[in-house]
N, C-alpha and C positions, 0 to 999 in steps of 0.2 A: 296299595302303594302309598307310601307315605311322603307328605307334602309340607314342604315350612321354609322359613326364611335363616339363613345364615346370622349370627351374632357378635360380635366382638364387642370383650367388656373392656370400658377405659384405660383398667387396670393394666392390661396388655397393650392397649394401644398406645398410650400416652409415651413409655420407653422409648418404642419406635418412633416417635413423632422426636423424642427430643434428640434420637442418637441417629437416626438412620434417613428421616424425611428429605433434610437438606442437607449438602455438603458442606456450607458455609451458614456458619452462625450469625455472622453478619442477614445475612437475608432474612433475618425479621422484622428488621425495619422497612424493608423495601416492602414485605405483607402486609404492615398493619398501614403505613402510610397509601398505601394504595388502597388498603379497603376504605382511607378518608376521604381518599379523591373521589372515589366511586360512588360514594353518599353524597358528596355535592353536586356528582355530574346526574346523579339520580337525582338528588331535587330541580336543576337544573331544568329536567327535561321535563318532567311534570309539572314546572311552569307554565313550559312552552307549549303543554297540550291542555292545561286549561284545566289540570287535576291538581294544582296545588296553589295555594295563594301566593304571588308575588311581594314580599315583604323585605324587597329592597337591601336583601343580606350583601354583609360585606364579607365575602366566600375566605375561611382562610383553616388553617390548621397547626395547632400548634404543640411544640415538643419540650417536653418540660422535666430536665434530672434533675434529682433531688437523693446528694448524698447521705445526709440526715436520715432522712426515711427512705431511701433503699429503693428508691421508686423511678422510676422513668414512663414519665405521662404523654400520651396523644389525644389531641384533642379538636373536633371538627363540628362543624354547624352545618352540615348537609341533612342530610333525610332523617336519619335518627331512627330507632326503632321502638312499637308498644312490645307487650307482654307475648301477643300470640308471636310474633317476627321473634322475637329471642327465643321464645322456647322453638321454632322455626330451623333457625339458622344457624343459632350456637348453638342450643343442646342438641342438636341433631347431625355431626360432624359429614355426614353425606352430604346436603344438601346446600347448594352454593344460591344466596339471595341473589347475585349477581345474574346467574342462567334464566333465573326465574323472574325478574326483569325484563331481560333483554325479550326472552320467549314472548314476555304479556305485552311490551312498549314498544318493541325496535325491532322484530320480525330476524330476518340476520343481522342487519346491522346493528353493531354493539354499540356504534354513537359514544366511542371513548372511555365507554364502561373498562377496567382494566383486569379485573380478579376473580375471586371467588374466598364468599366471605364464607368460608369452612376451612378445610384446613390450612388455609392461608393465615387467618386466624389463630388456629390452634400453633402456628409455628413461634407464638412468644413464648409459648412456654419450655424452645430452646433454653431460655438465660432464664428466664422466670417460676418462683417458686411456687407465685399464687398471682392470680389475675382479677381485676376488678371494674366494671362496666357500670358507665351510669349514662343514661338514653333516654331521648323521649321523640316521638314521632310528629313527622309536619305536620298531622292529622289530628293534634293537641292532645287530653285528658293526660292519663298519669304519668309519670317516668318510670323507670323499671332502673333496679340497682342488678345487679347476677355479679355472683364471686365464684370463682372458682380453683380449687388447689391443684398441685402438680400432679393430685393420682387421678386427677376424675371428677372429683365431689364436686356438687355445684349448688350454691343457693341463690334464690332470687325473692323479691317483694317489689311491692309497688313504692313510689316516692315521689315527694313535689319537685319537681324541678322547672327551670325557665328556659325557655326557648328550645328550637329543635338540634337535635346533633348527637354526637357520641362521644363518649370520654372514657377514654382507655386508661386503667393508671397499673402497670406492670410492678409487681415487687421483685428484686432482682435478688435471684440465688447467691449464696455464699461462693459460690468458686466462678461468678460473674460479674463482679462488683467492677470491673474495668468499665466498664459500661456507662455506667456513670459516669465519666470521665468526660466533658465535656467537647475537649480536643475529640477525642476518640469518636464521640457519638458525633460531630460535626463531619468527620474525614467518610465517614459511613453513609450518613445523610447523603454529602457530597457524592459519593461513588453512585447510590443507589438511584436518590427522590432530586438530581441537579435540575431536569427537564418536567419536573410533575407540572400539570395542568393547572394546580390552583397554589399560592405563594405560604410555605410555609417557613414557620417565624421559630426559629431556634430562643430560648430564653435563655440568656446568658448573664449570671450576676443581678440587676436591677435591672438592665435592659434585655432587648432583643432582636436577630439580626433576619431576614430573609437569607436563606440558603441557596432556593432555587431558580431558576429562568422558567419561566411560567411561560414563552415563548418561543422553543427552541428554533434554531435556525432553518432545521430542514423539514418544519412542518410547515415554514414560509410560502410565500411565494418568490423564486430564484430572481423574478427581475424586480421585485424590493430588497435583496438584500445586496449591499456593499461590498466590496472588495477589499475595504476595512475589517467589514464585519466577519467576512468570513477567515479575514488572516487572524484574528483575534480567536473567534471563536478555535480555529486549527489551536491556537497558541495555547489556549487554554484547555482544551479538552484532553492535548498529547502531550500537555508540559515541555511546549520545544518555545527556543527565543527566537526560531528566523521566521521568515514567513514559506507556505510551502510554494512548490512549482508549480503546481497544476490542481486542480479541481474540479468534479464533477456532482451537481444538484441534480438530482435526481426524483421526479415524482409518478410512480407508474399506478396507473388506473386498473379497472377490472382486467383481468381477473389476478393479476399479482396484487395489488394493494399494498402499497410497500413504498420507504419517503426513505432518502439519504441523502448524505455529503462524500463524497469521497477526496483523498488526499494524496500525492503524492510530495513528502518533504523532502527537503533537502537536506541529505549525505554530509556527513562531519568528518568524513574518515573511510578507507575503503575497507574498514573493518566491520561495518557495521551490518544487524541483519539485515536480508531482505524480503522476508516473510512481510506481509502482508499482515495488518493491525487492523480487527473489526473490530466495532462495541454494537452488539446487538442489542437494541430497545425493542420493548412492545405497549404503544401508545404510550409514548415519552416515559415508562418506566426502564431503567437498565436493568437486564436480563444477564448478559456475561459481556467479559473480557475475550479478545482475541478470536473471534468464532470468523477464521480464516477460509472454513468450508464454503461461507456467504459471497465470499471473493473467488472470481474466475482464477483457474491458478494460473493462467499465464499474464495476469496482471501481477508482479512482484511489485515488493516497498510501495505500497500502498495502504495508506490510513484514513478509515472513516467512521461512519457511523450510519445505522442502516433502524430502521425503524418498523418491522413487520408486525402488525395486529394478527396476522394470521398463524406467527407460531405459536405454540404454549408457552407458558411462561415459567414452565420447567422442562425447556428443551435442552437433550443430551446432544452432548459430539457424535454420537454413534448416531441417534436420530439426525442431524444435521447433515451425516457424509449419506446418506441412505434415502433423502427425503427429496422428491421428484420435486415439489415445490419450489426447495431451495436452487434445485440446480435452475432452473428457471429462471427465478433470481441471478445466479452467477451470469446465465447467460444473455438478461437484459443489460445487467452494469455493463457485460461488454461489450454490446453495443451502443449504450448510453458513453460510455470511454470514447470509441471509434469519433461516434457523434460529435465530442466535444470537441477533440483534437483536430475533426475536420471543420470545424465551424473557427476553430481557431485560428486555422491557417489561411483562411478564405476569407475572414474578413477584420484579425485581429494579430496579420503575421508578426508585426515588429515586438508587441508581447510573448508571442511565441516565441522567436527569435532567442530573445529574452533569457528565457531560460531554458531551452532546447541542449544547448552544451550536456544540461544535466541530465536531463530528461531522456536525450534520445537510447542512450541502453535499456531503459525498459520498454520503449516502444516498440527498438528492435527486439529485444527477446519476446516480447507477446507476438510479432507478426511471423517469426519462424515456430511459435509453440502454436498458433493457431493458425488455422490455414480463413476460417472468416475473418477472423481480425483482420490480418494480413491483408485480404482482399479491402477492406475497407478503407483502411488507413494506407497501403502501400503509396499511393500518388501524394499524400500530406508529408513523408517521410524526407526531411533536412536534412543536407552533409553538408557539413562545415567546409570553407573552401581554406587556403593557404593565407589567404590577405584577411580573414576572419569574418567574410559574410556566408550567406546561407545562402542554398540551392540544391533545388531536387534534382533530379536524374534527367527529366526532362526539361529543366531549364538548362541545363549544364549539355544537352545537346542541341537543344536552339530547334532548329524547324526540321532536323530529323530527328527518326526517331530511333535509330540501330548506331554504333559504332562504340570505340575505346569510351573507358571512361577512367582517367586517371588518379591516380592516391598517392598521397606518401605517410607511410607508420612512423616517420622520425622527421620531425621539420630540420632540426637540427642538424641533425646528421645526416638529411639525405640534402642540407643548402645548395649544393652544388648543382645536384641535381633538379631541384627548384629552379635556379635560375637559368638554366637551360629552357626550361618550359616559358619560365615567367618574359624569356627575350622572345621567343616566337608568337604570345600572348595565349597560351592555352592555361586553362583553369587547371585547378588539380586540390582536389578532394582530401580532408586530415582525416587517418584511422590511426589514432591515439587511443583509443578505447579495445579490449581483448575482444570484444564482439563484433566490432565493424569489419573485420575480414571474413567474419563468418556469415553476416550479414549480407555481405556483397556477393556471396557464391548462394545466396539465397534468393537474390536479388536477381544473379541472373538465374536459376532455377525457374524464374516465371516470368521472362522475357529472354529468349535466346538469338535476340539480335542486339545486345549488350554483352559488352564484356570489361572488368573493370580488370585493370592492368595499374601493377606499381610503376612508378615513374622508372625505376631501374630496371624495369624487364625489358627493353631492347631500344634500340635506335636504328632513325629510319631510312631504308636504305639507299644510298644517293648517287650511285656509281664511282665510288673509292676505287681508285685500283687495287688489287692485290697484290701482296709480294710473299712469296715464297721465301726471302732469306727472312724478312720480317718474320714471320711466320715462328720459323725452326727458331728466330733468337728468343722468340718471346715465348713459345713453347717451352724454352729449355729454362726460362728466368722463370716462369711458373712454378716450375717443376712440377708440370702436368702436360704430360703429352697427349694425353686424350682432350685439353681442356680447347673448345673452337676459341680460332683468332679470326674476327673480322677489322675491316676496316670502314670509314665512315669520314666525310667532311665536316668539323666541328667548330673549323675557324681558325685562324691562325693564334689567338688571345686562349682557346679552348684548351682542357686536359690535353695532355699528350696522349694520355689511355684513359679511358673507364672500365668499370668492372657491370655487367648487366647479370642480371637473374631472371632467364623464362619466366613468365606467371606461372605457367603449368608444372615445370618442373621444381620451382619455388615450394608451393600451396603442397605438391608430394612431397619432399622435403621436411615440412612445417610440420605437415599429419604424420608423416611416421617418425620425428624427435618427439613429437608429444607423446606418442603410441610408445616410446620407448619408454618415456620417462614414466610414464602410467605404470606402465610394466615393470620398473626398475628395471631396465635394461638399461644402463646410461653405455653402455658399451656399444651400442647399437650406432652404426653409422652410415649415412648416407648421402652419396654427393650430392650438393646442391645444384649442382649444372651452371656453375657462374661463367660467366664467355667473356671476354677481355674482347672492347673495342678501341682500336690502335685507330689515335687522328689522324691523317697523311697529311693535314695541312699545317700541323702544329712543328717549329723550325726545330726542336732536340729531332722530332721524328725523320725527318726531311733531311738532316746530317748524321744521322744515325745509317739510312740507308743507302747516304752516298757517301761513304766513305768507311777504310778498314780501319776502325779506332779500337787499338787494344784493350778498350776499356770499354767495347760494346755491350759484350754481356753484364758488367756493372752496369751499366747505364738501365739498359733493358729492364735490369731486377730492380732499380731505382723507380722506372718509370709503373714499374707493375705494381711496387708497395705503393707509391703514391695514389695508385689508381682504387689500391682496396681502401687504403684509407681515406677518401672521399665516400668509402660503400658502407664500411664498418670498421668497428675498433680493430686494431692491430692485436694480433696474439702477441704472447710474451716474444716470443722465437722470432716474429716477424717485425715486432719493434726492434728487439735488438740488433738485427738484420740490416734495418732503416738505419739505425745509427751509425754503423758500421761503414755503410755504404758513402752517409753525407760527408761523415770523417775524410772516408776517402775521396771521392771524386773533387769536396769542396777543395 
């Protein structure tokens, strides 16, 4: 049986590295800066264990285009490497200096380590046609120079050099020369290295600028940072000018490992998406844009930044929708979410308050798309009252805990019936929002000694008498003989009639017009069950039925338009109708 080791020559491999390794060209900046950080966080720690001499380095890394010579230079004063480490780690594209650390100094714990100095490494030679190293190790003797071309070839020799570190200096291919481009290599920086751990210094013209936050915000501690800082930080990280609504700092220990910020902004338009915006990091480097798999789905319009050392640092979509880990993840933020909103309400309402207007449609859609959320957050859950303060379910019934609980979908237009409420002193809840009625039949799904009722669904009954001629005149002024006439005392000052809608037969109604419209069925119709309450104590009503006025049934259809139009707008047919009528009786 024959026995040996598999081969790949450069020659073949090198293609693949430049056409097929990464999908974005861009990301070799974020390789080679991070194999920088890596070398200082490696001298760094062989400090701290008494294996390297402390010489007081001022830690930094610096990026240097040079149109002239076609070059684009990194340059770092970390670890550095001799002769045997190069021929090691560069010519050996396998083998990552980085594992081989961590393995010998830090046991699991990679202590910030970020990469793997292989083909992380090899990915300059995206844009690069030839690459050039000049190194010398914290352990002193010689420096080492290694050049190497786009097909493979590599030389190397010894050389004097001063102090420890690595200096990359990349020659840039002919159909990459954008690169160069200072703007361009800044906006790249910025996406990639904004959060890297040690401050690197762009060389711009004669001077040079720091690019990065060497501190990012969510690798803090949450009760040092500001409420400035963190509206700034949102402002800047999402390119938005307001400040967001809501936020959550997040730091979870073993066994997730995993530091973020989460965001909810604020809405410019009801056009806008609501997907959910992650930027995934691993140990302050950016990894990708949008990795929404990291967010619970039933958190919508939600923007943050999430910071796992435990993923790879070429994790795919498909690995993320499929990875037990993450979903763990999704399912701490939503409880970390719950957590917030309830700490919010309990001891920081009036900021709640605050911006809840905005906020509450995503609360409610995550507590009907999750049934834990739901339970979590249900009793923190605000509804706007009519006069513009806030109140839960159970403040809005006081020391019970079952009965009505009333709404109105149109302040506007349902005023009248407002102030009916507002003279007896009962509250009454706004569902101005397309979710709040869905909400509320969700709401009571998991308390059925509540029931929330629009202010127009009935009136209470008080011993009106009935009349039978009333009855047949206002049936026939309808023109619906099936449609119920009650009667009710509402005051002498009160509607002569109002118009009421069931809740129950409303809510069917509502579901099978949308069911229609879904359908294209617009032809689809369905009575609404609206009931006409006649005042008996209002004085048109009270001469209307003592007495035979030839102009009863105008009156009657007078009194019934006026009562829908207190309900809702007037059809064409039924305004004209209205006109007709004032013409005449006036």
């Amino acid at each position: 049986m024959a026995k040996g080791a598999l081969s790949v020559d450069t020659e073949h491999l090198f293609p693949i590295i430049k056409k097929w390794l990464y999908s974005e060209k861009d990301i070799f900046i974020r390789e080679v800066v991070s194999n920088a950080c890596d070398a200082i966080t490696k001298h760094k720690r062989l400090i701290s264990l008494g294996e390297a001499e402390d010489d007081s380095t001022d830690y930094r890394i610096t990026i240097t285009a040079n149109k002239d010579e076609r070059t684009i230079t990194v340059k770092d004063n970390g670890i550095g490497m001799n002769a045997e480490e190069v021929e090691r780690y560069i010519n050996n594209i396998a083998l990552s200096g980085a594992v081989d650390f961590i393995s010998k100094y830090e046991g699991e714990s990679s202590s910030g380590i970020i990469g793997h100095f292989g083909l992380g490494f090899y990915s300059m030679f995206i844009i690069a046609e030839k690459v050039e190293i000049f190194t010398r190790s914290y352990k002193g003797g010689e420096g080492v120079y290694w050049i190497c071309d786009g097909e493979g070839s590599f030389e190397s020799e010894s050389v004097e050099r001063e102090g420890h570190g690595t200096e990359i200096i990349m020659h840039v291919a002919d159909d990459e020369l954008s690169y160069l481009d200072n703007e361009k290599l800044k906006s790249i920086l910025g996406r990639y290295c904004a959060f890297m751990p040690y401050e690197i210094y762009l060389s711009e013209g004669d001077g040079e600028s720091v690019i990065n936050d060497t501190d990012p915000l969510w690798q803090r501690n949450p009760q040092d940072v500001s409420d400035e800082e963190y509206n700034e930080f949102y402002k800047k990280v999402f390119n938005d000018y307001e400040d967001p609504l809501f936020r959550v700092h997040i730091v979870a220990d073993y066994p997730l490992n995993f530091k973020g910020v989460l965001f909810i902004p604020r809405r410019k338009s009801g056009y806008e998406s609501t997907e959910s915006e992650i930027k995934l990091f691993y140990n302050s480097v950016f990894v990708a844009d949008n990795i929404k798999e990291a967010c619970p789905e039933h958190l919508v319009n939600f923007r943050g930044v999430l910071d796992c050392p435990e993923l790879p640092l070429n994790v795919s979509r498909s690995y993320l929708q499929n990875d037990a880990y993450v979903r763990k993840i999704a399912a701490h933020i939503s409880k970390k979410v719950a957590d917030r909103l309830n700490a919010l309400f309990n001891t920081e309402r009036e900021t709640l308050e605050k911006s809840w207007r905005d906020m509450k449609p995503y609360f409610e859609y995550a507590c009907m798309r999750d049934e834990k959320f739901g339970d979590r957050v249900r009793s923190s859950i605000l509804f706007e009252k009519a006069d513009g303060s806030f109140a839960t379910v159970s403040e809005y019934l006081g020391d019970i805990d079952e009965g009505d609980v009333f709404y109105t979908t149109d302040k506007e237009g349902q005023s009248y019936y407002l102030g009916l409420f507002a003279e007896k002193g009962k509250d009454v809840f706004v569902f101005d929002n397309v979710i709040d009625s869905s909400f509320a039949q969700y709401f009571e799904s998991k308390n059925d000694k509540i029931k929330f009722r629009r202010i127009d669904s009935g009136f209470e009954e008080n011993g009106a008498a009935e009349s039978e001629a009333l009855t047949s005149l206002f049936k026939a002024a309808c023109g619906n003989e099936s449609m119920k006439i009650s009667f009710a005392s509402l005051g002498e000052e009160g509607a002569a009639a109002l118009i009421s809608l069931p809740e129950d037969s409303r809510r069917i109604a509502d579901m099978m017009r949308m069911y229609s419209v879904s359908s294209g069925n617009d032809s689809f119709k369905m009575p609404n069950g609206e009931e006409l309450t006649v005042n008996t104590d209002n004085p048109v009503i009270k001469k209307l039925e003592s007495s035979d006025n030839e102009n009863a049934a105008d009156i009657a259809k007078h009194v019934y338009l006026s009562a829908v139009l207190l309900s809702r707008t007037l059809t064409a047919e039924e305004a004209k109708e209205f006109v007709r009528l004032n013409n005449k009786l006036l």
